[in-house]
C-alpha positions, -999 to 999 in steps of 0.1 A, spaced: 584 357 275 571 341 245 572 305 266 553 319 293 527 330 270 525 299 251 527 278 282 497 299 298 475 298 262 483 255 266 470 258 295 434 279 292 431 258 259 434 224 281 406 241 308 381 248 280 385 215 265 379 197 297 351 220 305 331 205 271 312 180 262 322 170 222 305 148 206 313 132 170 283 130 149 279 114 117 252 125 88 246 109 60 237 135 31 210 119 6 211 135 -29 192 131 -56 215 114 -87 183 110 -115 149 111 -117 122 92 -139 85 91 -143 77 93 -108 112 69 -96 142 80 -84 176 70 -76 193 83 -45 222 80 -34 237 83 1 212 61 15 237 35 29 214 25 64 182 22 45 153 -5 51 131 -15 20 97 4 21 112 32 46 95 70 39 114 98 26 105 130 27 116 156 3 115 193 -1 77 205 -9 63 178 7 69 154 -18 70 115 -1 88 89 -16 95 50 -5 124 29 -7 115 0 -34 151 -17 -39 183 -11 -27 216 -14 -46 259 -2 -45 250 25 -70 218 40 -47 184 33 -37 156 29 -61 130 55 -45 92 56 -57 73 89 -53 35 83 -37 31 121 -43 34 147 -75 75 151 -76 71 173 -107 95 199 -84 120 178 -75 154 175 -95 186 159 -99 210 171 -69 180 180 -41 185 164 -8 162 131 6 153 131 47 154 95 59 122 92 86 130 55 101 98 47 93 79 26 75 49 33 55 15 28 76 -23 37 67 -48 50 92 -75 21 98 -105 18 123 -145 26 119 -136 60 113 -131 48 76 -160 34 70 -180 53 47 -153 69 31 -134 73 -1 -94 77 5 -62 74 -12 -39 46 -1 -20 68 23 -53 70 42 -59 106 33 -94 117 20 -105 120 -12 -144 132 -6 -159 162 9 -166 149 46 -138 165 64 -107 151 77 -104 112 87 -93 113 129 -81 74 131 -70 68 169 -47 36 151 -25 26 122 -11 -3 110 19 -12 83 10 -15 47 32 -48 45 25 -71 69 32 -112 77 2 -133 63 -14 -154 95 1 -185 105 -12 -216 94 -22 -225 132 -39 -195 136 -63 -201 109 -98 -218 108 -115 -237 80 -136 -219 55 -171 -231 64 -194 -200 64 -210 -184 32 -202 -152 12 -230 -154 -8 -230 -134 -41 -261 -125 -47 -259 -144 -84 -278 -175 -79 -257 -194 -107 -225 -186 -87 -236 -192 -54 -249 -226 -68 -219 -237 -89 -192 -219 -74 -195 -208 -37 -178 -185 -16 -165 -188 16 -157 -164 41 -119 -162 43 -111 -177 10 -98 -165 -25 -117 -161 -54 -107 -148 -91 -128 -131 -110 -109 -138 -146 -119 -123 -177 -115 -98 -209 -125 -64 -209 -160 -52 -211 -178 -84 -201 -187 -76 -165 -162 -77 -142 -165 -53 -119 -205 -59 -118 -202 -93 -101 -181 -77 -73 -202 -45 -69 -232 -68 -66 -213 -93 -41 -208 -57 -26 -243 -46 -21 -252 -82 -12 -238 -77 20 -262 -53 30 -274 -69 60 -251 -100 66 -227 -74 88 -195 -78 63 -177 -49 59 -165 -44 24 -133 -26 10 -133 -16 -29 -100 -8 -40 -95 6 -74 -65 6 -93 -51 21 -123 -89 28 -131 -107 59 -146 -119 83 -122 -155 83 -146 -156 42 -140 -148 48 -98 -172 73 -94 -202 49 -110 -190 27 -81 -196 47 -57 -229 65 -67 -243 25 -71 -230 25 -32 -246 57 -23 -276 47 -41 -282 13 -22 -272 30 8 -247 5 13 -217 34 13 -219 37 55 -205 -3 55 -178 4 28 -144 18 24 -131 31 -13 -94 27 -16 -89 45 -53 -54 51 -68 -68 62 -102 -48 55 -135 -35 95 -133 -19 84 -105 17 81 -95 33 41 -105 42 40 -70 3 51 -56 -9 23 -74 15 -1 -62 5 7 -27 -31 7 -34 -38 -31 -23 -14 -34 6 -32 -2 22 -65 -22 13 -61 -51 28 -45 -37 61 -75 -18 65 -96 -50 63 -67 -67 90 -77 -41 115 -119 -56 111 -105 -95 110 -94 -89 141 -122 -71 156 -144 -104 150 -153 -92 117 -162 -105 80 -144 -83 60 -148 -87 17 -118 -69 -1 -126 -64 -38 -91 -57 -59 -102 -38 -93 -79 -51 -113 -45 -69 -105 -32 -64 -141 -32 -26 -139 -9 -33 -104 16 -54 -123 16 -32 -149 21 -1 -126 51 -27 -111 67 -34 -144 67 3 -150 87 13 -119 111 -18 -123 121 -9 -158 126 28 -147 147 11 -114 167 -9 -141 150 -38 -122 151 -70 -146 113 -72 -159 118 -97 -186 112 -132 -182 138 -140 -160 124 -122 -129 92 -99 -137 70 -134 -137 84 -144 -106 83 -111 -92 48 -101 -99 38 -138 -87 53 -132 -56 37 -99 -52 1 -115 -57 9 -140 -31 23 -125 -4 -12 -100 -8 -36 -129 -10 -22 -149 16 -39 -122 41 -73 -135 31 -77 -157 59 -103 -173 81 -91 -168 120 -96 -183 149 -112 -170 177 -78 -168 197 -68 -145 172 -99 -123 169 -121 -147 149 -127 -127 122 -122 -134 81 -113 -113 56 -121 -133 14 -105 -112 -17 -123 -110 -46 -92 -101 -71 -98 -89 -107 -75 -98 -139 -83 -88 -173 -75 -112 -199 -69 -102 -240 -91 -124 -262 -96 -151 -232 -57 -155 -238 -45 -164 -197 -13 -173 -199 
């Protein structure tokens, strides 16, 4: 009797198992091991791509900035003041991207593209990857068009050309930012659009910016990246890639396209800060290199293209302060 009963249980047990459809799925669970000053390390994160999105509980974003056999090295781009030590990370598969198009232009955003003023939300149709390859060599042109200053003694003894690089190198105080803000309102009617990116600076200095924009009516040809000093490390790491792929999408377009980066040294110092956090070497054996490379790779963009490519340019105007003219 018992057989029959086994033999008959066998049986149903084979019919159900024939009748479904099992599937073995594999989840990778993302936790939380420590948190720092607005990095993280999680671990878990064994199919991870460098600058992928994470999203955590709240809201909070964070990016993948280095990758290693104990965990990732995550930086937030949001407030993670309610995040701890053991809460779970969502991997997206996606990389991070800021809105771009016209719809920018006379804006003031953060460098994920969201607003910062009090003209409603921005409705961008297209996006575009905050890290992307510089152009070719064979798809550039020769600088041979003016960006003219407005500063007669620069224009004269140092000229700018449209798709080229230019450093604007000096301590603090002795009128950095002026020089770009008048290359800036310069523009006025030569049909350059003009990207202001601020970066580890005081929200008191930003705004001055922009009310000499809105005064000059020059605001409506502008876009104002601004990843303020209260920031998040990570924010301001962003802050120029997000720039200058806003400026891409104009190149493209036909466009001359000025990109002013205000300043440099407060991005490597927001880098060294998040690689000292990420136990990332940031002494002299890689934090030179690093931050070198960093620069580069962002001011190779700045480019003069042909008209195969869109035939538009994009020059950078980068800022470095100096300490007692020391620039080493």
């Amino acid at each position: 009797m018992s057989n029959s009963v086994a033999t008959k249980a066998r049986k149903n047990a084979e019919k159900v198992l024939k009748k479904s459809d099992f599937q073995l799925r594999v989840k990778e669970i993302n936790t939380i091991e420590s948190m720092s000053a607005g990095t993280a390390i999680v671990s878990g994160l064994t199919h991870a791509k460098i600058n992928e999105l994470l999203s955590f509980k709240n809201g909070v974003i964070g990016m993948v900035h280095s990758l290693s056999d104990k965990g990732a090295g995550v930086i937030f781009l949001t407030n993670a003041d309610s995040l701890k030590a053991g809460d779970r990370a969502a991997q997206t598969n996606q990389v991070l991207d800021v809105p771009v198009g016209n719809e920018l232009l006379g804006r003031v955003i953060n460098p994920l593209g969201q607003p910062l003023d009090d003209k409603g939300i921005i409705s961008a149709k297209q996006t575009l990857p905050i890290e992307r390859d510089a152009p070719s060599i064979m798809a550039r042109l020769p600088v041979d068009t003016p960006l003219q200053t407005g500063i007669k003694a620069i224009d004269c003894f140092t000229p700018i050309g449209r798709g080229q690089r230019e450093l604007i190198l000096g301590d603090r105080q002795t009128g950095k930012t002026a020089i770009a803000v008048d290359t800036i309102l310069n523009q006025k009617d030569s049909g350059v659009i003009c990207i202001y990116c601020a970066i580890g600076q005081r929200l008191s200095d930003t705004a001055r910016v922009i009310n000499t924009l809105n005064e000059y009516d020059m605001i409506k040809n502008c876009v104002v990246v601004i990843a303020s000093g209260e920031d998040e490390a990570g924010l301001q790491y962003i802050a120029p890639y997000s720039a200058t792929s806003i400026g891409e999408y104009f190149m493209s377009k036909g466009k001359g396209v000025l990109v002013v980066y205000d300043d440099l040294t407060a991005h490597a110092r927001a880098y060294r800060q998040m690689s000292l956090l990420l136990r990332t070497p940031p002494g002299r054996e890689a934090y030179p290199g690093d931050i070198f490379y960093l620069h580069s790779r962002l001011l190779e963009r700045a480019t003069h293209l042909r008209p195969k490519f869109g035939g538009g340019s994009l020059t950078a105007l980068p800022i470095v302060s100096t300490e007692a003219g020391n620039i080493s």
